[in-house]
C-alpha positions as MATLAB code, in Angstrom:
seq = 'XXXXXXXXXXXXXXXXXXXXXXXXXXXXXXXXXXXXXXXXXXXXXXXXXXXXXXXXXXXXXXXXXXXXXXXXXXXXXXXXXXXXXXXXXXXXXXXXXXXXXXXXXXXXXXXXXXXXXXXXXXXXXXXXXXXXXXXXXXXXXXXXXXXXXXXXXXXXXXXXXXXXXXXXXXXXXXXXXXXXXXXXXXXXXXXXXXXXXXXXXXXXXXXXXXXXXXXXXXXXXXXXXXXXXXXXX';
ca = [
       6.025   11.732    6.639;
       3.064   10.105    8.150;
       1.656    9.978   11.180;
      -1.585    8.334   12.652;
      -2.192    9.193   16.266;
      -4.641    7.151   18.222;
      -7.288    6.741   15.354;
     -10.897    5.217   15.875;
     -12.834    4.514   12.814;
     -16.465    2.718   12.386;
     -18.686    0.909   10.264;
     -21.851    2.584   11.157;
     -22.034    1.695   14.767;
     -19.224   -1.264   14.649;
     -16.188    0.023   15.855;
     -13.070   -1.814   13.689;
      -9.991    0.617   15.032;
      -9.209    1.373   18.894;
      -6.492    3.771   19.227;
      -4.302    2.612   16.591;
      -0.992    4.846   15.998;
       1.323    4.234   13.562;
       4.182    6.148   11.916;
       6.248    5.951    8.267;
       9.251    7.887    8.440;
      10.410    8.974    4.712;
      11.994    6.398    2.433;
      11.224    3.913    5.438;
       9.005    0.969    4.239;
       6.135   -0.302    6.861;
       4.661   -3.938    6.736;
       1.396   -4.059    8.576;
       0.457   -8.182    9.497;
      -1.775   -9.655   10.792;
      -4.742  -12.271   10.740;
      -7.933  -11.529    8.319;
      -9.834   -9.133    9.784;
      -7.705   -7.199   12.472;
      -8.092   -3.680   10.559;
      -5.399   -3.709    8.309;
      -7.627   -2.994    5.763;
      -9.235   -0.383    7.581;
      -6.043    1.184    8.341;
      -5.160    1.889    4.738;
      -8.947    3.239    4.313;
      -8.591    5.509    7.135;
      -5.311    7.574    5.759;
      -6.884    7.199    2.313;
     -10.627    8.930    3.388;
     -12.703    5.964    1.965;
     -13.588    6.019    5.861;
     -13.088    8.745    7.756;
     -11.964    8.410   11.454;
     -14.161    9.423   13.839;
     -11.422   10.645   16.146;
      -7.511   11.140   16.217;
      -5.509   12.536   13.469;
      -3.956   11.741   10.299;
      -1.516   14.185    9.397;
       1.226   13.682    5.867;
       3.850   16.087    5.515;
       2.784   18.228    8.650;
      -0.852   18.235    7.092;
      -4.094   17.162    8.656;
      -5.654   15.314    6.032;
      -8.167   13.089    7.973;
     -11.173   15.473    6.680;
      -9.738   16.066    3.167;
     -11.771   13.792    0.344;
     -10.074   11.321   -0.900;
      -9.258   12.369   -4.315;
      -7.524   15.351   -2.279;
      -4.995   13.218   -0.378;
      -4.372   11.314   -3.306;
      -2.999   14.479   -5.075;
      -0.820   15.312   -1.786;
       0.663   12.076   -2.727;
      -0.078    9.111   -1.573;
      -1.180    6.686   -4.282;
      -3.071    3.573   -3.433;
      -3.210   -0.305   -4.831;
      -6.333   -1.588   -3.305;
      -6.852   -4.868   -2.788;
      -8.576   -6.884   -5.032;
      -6.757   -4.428   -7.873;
      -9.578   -2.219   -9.100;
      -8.202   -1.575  -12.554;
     -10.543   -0.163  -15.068;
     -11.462   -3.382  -16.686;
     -12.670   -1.660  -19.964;
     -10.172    0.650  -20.631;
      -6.794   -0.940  -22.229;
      -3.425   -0.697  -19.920;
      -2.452    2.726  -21.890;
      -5.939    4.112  -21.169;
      -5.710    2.758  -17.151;
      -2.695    4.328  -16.569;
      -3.482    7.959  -18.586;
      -6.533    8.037  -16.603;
      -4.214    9.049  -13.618;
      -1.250   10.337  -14.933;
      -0.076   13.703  -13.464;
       2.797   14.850  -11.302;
       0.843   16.471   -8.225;
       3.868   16.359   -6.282;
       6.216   17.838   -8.422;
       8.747   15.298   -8.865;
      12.048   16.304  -10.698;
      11.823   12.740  -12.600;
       8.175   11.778  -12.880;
       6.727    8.530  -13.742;
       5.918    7.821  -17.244;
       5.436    4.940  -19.464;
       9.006    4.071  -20.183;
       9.740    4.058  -15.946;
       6.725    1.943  -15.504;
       7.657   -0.128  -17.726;
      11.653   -1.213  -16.628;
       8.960   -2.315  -13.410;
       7.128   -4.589  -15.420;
       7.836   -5.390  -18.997;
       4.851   -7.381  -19.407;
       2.459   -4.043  -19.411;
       4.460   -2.805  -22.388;
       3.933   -5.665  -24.026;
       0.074   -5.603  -23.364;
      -0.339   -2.164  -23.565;
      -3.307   -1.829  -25.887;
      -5.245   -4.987  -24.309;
      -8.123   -4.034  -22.032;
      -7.354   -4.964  -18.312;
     -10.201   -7.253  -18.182;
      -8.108   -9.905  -20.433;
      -5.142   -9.418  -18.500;
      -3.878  -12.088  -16.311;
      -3.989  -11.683  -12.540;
      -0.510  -11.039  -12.128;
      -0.219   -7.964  -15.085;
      -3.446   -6.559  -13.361;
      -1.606   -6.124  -10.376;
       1.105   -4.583  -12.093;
      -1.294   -2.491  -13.740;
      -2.578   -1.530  -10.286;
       0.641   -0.879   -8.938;
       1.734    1.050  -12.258;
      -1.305    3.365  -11.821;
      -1.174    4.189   -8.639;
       2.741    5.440   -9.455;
       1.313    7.246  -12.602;
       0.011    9.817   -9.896;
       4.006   10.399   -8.483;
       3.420    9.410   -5.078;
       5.676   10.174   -1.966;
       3.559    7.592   -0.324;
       2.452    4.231   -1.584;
       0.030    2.135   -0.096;
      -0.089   -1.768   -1.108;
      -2.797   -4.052    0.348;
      -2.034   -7.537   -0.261;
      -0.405   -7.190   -3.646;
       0.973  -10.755   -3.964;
      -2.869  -12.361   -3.017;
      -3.736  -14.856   -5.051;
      -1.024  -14.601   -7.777;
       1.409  -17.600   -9.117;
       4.993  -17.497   -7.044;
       6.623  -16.560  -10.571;
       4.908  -13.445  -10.515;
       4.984  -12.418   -6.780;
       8.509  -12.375   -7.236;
       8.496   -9.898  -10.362;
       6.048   -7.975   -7.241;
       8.331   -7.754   -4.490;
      11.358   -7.211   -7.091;
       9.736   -3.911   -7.968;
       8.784   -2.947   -4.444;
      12.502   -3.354   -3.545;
      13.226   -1.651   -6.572;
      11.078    1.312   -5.370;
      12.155    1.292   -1.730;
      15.701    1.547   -3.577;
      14.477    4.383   -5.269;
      13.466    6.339   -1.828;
       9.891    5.525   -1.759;
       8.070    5.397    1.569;
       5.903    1.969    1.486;
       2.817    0.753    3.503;
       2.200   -2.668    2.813;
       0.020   -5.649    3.758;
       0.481   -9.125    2.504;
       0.180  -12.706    4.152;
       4.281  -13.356    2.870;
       6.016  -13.345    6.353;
       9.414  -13.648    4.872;
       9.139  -11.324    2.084;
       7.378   -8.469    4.310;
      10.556   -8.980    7.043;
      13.356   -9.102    3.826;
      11.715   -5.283    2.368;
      10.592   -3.800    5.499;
      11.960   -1.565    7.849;
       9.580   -1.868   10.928;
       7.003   -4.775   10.953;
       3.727   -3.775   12.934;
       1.399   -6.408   13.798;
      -2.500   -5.430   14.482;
      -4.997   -7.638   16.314;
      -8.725   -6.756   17.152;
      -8.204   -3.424   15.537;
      -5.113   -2.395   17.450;
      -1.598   -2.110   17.014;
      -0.167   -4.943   19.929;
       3.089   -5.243   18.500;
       6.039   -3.658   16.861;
       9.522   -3.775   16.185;
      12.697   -2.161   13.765;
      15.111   -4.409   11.511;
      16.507   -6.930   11.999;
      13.214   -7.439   14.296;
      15.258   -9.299   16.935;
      11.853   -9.273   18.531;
       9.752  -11.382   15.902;
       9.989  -14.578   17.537;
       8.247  -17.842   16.952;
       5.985  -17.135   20.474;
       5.011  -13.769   18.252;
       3.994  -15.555   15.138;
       2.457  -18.092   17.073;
       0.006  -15.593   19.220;
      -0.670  -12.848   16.578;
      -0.105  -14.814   13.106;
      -0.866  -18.241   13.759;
       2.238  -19.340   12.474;
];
C-alpha cells in the first residue's frame, strides 16, 4: 500500500532522514520507535507533504505522491493525527469533524457520526462543546475521529497516547485495535513499548534519521540488548 524507498528530507540545510525505507502492507499495522528526535516525526511529514523529500520516492497505491500537496494525498487516503492533536479549538466536536467529512476513497461503509462514535462515546456526549474545553483525552479522540471523517485507507498516528491519563490511553489503543480489526492499515508512533508490540505487525526502530532495525510478530528479535541500544530501555 505504501512504500518509502530510500527517502532524504531537510530542514533547510539540516539533513533529518538518510535513506530511510519503509513499507505498510494493507491491513498490516506499523509501529515506528524510537528516542526523541530520530525522525519519526519527520517520517510521517514526509509521506504527508508538510516536507517534501528531497530525494527517493513515496509511492501509495502504485502512486507517486511525494510531489502531490498535501491536501492531495490526504484525499488519496491517508488521514493524519498529528501530534500535539491540532483540533480546531473554536469550532465544537460536530463542527471539527464536518469540517472534514467526505468519502474520497469511496468506501462502501463510510465513516459517520454514529461509527465514530461506538469509538469513543465521550465525543457524542460532548458533541456541541468547542474542542478548546475538551479534556486532553476527548481531544485526541476528536483528532483521531477527524482524521477517519476523511475515510482513510491509511492512518497515520503520532504519539496518540502522549501525555494522556492511563484510563484514557486504554479507550486509545482499544479503538486502534478496533480499527486494525476492521482492516485498517496503521502507522503509529508512541513511547508505549508494550502496547506498540501487542497492535503491531512489524516494529521498526529509527535512530539518527535512519531505519537500523526491524522485525515481524512475534518480534523474536526485540531483545533487551535492542531496547537497551536504540530505546534506552
Amino acid at each position: 500500500m505504501l512504500d518509502l524507498s530510500a527517502i532524504e528530507t531537510f530542514y533547510g540545510n539540516a539533513q533529518a532522514l538518510f535513506g530511510v525505507s519503509l513499507t505498510i502492507g494493507r491491513g498490516e499495522v506499523v509501529a515506528l520507535m524510537g528516542r526523541n528526535g530520530m525522525g519519526k516525526t519527520t517520517v510521517i511529514r514526509s509521506i504527508m507533504g508538510l516536507t517534501p523529500v528531497r530525494s527517493g520516492t513515496v509511492t501509495f497505491e502504485g502512486r507517486d505522491i511525494a510531489s502531490l500537496p498535501s491536501f492531495k494525498i490526504a484525499r488519496l487516503g491517508i488521514g493524519l493525527v498529528p501530534e500535539g492533536r491540532q483540533i480546531f479549538p473554536a469550532l465544537s466536536v460536530r463542527e471539527n469533524l464536518m469540517a472534514v467529512a467526505a468519502n474520497y476513497t469511496g468506501s462502501s461503509n463510510p465513516y459517520t457520526f454514529d461509527r465514530v462514535f461506538s469509538l469513543f462515546p465521550r465525543l457524542q456526549e460532548r458533541f456541541e462543546q468547542p474542542g478548546r474545553d475538551l479534556s486532553g483525552g476527548e481531544q485526541q479522540m476528536l483528532a483521531i475521529a477527524r482524521a477517519l471523517m476523511i475515510n482513510p485507507t491509511l492512518l497515520l498516528l503520532d504519539e496518540p497516547t502522549e501525555g494522556l491519563a492511563p484510563i484514557l490511553c486504554v479507550e486509545i489503543w482499544e479503538a486502534l485495535m478496533s480499527l486494525k480489526d476492521k482492516g485498517m492499515s496503521i502507522l503509529v508512533i508512541d513511547k508505549n513499548i508494550k502496547k506498540l508490540q501487542d497492535i503491531s505487525n512489524r516494529c521498526v526502530i529509527m535512530e539518527k534519521g535512519r531505519v537500523v532495525w526491524s522485525d515481524d510478530y512475534p518480534f523474536t528479535d526485540f531483545t533487551r540488548q535492542v531496547k537497551m541500544r536504540y530505546l534506552g530501555l
